[in-house]
N, C-alpha and C positions, 0 to 999 in steps of 0.2 A: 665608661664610655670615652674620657677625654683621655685615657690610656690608651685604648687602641687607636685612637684618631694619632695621637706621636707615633704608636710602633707604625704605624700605615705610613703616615711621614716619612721617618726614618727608612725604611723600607725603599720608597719612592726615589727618596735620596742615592742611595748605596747604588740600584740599578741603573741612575745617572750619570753616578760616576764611573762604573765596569762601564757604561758605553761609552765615554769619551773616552776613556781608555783601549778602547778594542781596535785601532787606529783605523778609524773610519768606515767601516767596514757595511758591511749591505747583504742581506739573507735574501736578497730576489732571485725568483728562480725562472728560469725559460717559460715563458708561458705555453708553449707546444707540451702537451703532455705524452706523447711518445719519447721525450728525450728523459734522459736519466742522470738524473744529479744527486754527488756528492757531497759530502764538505758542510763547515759550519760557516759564518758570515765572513766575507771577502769584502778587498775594496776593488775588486775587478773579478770579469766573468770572461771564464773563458768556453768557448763552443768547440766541443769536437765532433767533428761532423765525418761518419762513416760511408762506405760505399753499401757494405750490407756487415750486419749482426747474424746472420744466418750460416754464417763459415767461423768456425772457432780461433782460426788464426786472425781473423778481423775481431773477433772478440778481444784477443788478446791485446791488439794493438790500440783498440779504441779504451780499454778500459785501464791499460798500462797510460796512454797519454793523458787521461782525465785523471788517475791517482799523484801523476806525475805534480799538475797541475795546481792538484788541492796542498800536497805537501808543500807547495811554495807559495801557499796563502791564499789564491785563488780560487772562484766558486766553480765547478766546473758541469759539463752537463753534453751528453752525448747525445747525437741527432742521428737514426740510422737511416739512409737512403732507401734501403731497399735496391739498389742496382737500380733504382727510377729517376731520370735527369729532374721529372716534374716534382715528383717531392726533393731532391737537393736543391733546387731551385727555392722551393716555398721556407725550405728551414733558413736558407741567407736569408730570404725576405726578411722572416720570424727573428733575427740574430741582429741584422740589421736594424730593425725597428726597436729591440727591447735594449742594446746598447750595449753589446758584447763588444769586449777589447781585444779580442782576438778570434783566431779560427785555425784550428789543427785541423787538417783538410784531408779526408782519403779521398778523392774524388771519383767519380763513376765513369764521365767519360773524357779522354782527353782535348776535344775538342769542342765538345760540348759544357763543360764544367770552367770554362776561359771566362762567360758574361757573368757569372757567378761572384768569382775568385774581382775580377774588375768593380764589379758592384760594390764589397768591400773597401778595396781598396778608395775608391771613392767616396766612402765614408769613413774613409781613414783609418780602416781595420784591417792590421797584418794576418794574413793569409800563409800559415806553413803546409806546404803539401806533402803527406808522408804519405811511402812507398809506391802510388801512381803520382805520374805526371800530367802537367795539366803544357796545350803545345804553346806555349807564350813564354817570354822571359822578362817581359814586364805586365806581368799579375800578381804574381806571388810575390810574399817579399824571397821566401826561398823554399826549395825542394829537396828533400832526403829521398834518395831514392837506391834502391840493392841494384848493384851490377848483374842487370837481367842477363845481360846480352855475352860478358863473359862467364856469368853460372853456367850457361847451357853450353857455352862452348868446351868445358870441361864436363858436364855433362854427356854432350854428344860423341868426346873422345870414350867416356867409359861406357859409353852405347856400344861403340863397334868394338870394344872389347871382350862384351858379354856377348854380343848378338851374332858377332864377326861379319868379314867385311860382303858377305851372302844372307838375304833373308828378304824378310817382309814386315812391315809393320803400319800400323795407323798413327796416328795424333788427332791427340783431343786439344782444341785450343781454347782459349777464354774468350773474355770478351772483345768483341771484335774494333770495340772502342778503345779499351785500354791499352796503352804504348806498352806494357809488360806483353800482352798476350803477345805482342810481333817479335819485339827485340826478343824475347828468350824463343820465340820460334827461327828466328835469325841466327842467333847464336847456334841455337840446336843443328839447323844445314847447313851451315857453314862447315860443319866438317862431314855430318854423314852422307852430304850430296855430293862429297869427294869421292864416297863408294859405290860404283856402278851398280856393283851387286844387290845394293839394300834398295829396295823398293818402299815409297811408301805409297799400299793401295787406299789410302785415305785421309783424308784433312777435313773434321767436322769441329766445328763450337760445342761445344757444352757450360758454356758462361762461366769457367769455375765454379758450376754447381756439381755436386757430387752427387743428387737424385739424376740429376738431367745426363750428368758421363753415364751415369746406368743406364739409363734407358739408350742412350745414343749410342753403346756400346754394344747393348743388347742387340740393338736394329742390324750396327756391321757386321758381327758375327755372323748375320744371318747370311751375308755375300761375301766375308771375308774368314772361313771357321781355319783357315791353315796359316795364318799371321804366326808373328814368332814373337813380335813384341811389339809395345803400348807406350807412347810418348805423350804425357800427360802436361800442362802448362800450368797445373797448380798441386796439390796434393788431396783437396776436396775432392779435383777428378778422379785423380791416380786411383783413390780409394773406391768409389763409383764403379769406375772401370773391373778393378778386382772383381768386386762384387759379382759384376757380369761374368767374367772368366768363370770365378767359381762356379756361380749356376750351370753353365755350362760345361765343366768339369773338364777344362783349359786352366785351371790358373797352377796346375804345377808345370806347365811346357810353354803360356805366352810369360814374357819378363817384361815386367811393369815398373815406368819410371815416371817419379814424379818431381816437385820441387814448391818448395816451402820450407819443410821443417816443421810439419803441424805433427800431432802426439799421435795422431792413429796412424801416420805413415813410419815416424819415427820407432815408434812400436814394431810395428809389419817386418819391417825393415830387421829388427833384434829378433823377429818368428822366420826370415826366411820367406818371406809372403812377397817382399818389395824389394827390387831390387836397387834400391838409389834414389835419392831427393837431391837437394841443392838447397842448403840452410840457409832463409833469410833469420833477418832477427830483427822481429816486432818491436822487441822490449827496448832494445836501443833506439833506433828510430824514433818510438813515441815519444821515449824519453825525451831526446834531444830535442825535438819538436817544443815541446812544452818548456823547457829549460829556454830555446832560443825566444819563442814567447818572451818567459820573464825578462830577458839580457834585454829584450826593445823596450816591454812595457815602464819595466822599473830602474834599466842603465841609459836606456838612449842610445843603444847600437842599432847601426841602421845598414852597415860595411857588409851583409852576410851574402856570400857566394850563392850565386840564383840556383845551383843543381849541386847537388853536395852525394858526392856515388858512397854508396855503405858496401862493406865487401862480404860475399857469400862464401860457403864454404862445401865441398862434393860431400855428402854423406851416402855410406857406401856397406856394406855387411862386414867391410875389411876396421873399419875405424868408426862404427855405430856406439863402442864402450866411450868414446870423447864427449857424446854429444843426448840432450835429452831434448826435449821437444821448445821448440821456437828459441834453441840457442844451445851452446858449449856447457859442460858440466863444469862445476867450479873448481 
């Protein structure tokens, strides 16, 4: 008996000691149990908080910036919005209240996601916003964001190449909050509004959902069956849209352009299906996001450029073999 009361001891002992050794660290996890956490015990936590989990290219970005996160010691744990300002709201509550050091921010809307981003900060919690912006430049501590507005405008040149400078076309736009859905619809007419000939008989939302471009696509069709091509503001839709064409047995004569760089377009794109995206790249962004995290939390840099422009690149059926889905091949 007084043998195992020592090994018990001993025992007791040795786990006292791996925890003063584990430099302080803390296994708490988000109390929100929709959020999804990584990692073993940290001495800081950090929150990334998505706009929606429902689009694969937002997968990639939320699940790249929380791996990011954990590899630099940190506990990390994703909050997905939903495209709901009322739940991005409840999760800062929830992030603020349990004592998160930070916030990798996709935000849902740009004007509405500002009281959020400020709540932090007034709890002394640095706020990165990757790939949406949020319209403030003292909330955040900074923003990564892709050059919307010249993707498209390289985009919209290789528009009137394929479509030429006669035709008809739609767009699908995103969400009507987010500063992406405008600036890359900007970028996009600013050149094809140079061409008289190009008509576009429609401008409808489909929130960057790829159910919602179907059906929304399906409807114009129904007034628009002699279009020539499909201007899409994400690649969720672009694919959507196809969809539509296909049924309708359009999709070898309208050309469909999308932009992201997510894998089903990326693909399409190597079948002949798509004709064109505009590569963001998630994987950097998030990265850097969580990297500038650690540079504040654990250097004490504070110096970082409020809007920091990431550069996109035309993907095309001519140089599809460079590039695999949400980035360049190695």
């Amino acid at each position: 008996m007084l043998k195992r009361a020592f090994s018990f001891l001993v025992l007791l002992c040795l786990a006292a000691a791996i925890g003063c050794n584990a430099s302080n660290s803390s296994s708490e996890s988000a109390s929100d149990t929709s959020g999804t956490t990584n990692g073993s015990d940290a001495s800081k936590k950090v929150a990334v908080i998505v706009s929606t989990m429902n689009n694969p290219w937002f997968v990639v970005l939320g699940e790249t910036a929380r791996d990011r996160a954990i590899e630099l010691g940190y506990e990390a744990t994703i909050f997905d919005s939903q495209n709901d300002t009322a739940k991005e709201s409840a999760y800062f509550d929830n992030v603020i209240a349990a004592g998160y050091s930070a916030v990798l921010f996709n935000p849902t809307d740009a004007d509405g996601s500002i009281a959020n981003v400020l709540r932090a900060k007034e709890a002394n919690i640095p706020v990165f916003c990757i790939d949406r912006e949020i319209n403030s430049t003292d909330a955040a501590t900074a923003q990564l964001l892709s050059d919307n507005y010249s993707g498209c405008v390289e985009l919209g040149k290789y528009f009137v190449e394929q479509v030429g400078e006669e035709g008809t076309y739609v767009e699908l736009l995103g969400l009507v909050g987010d500063n992406n859905t405008w600036n890359r619809s900007k970028g996009f007419h600013s050149v094809v509004d140079r061409y008289e000939g190009l008509k576009m008989v429609a401008q409808q939302s489909a929130d960057f959902d790829r159910n919602k471009a179907l059906e929304v696509m399906e409807s114009l069709l129904q007034s628009h069956d002699d279009i020539n091509a499909v201007f899409c503001g994400n690649d969720a839709m672009a694919m959507g849209a196809y969809q539509a064409l296909l049924g309708a047995g359009k999709a070898d004569t309208v050309k469909v352009f999308g932009y992201d760089g997510a894998a089903d377009v990326v693909n399409s794109i190597s079948e002949g299906k798509i004709l064109a995206t505009v590569m963001q790249y998630p994987k950097l962004m998030a990265k850097t996001s969580a990297e500038y995290a650690h540079e504040y939390l654990a250097n004490g840099k504070r110096d970082f450029e409020q809007k920091i422009p990431v550069n996109v690149d035309l993907v095309t059926q001519q140089n599809i073999a460079d590039f695999t889905a949400y980035g360049k091949k190695d």
